[in-house]
Steps between C-alpha positions, in 0.01 A plus 500: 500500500296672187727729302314840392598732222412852495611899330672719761523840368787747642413880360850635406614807321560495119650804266578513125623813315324597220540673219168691306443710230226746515389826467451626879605371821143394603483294171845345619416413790106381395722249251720362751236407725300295282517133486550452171799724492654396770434132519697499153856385535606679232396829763577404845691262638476478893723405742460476924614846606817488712473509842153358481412220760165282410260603792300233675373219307109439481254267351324689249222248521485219808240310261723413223695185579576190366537192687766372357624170716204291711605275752332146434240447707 
């Protein structure tokens, strides 16, 4: 029996606090939102929110598998 290796994605609920300096709320909240910022470990550091149960898992894309075990023919 082949053996078939492929991603399964399960969207789940991340939160980091942050902490920005700027002049106005709306530039706050501008900086926290972009990727560079908040991608930076030294910024954010996320964790699964409590509570949170991963939802259904999917396939994010059927065509991308490996085969990764053939049977012999």
């Amino acid at each position: 029996m082949p053996k078939f290796e492929f991603d399964v994605t399960v969207p789940a609920t991340m939160t980091a606090r942050v902490e920005v300096e700027a002049d106005t709320i709306e530039e706050a909240r501008e900086k926290a939102l972009t990727p560079s910022f908040y991608r930076d470990p030294a910024n954010a550091s996320f964790s699964l929110d409590e509570g949170n149960v991963p939802r259904d898992a999917y396939l994010p894309d059927e065509d991308d598998y490996s085969v990764v075990d053939a049977p012999s023919p």
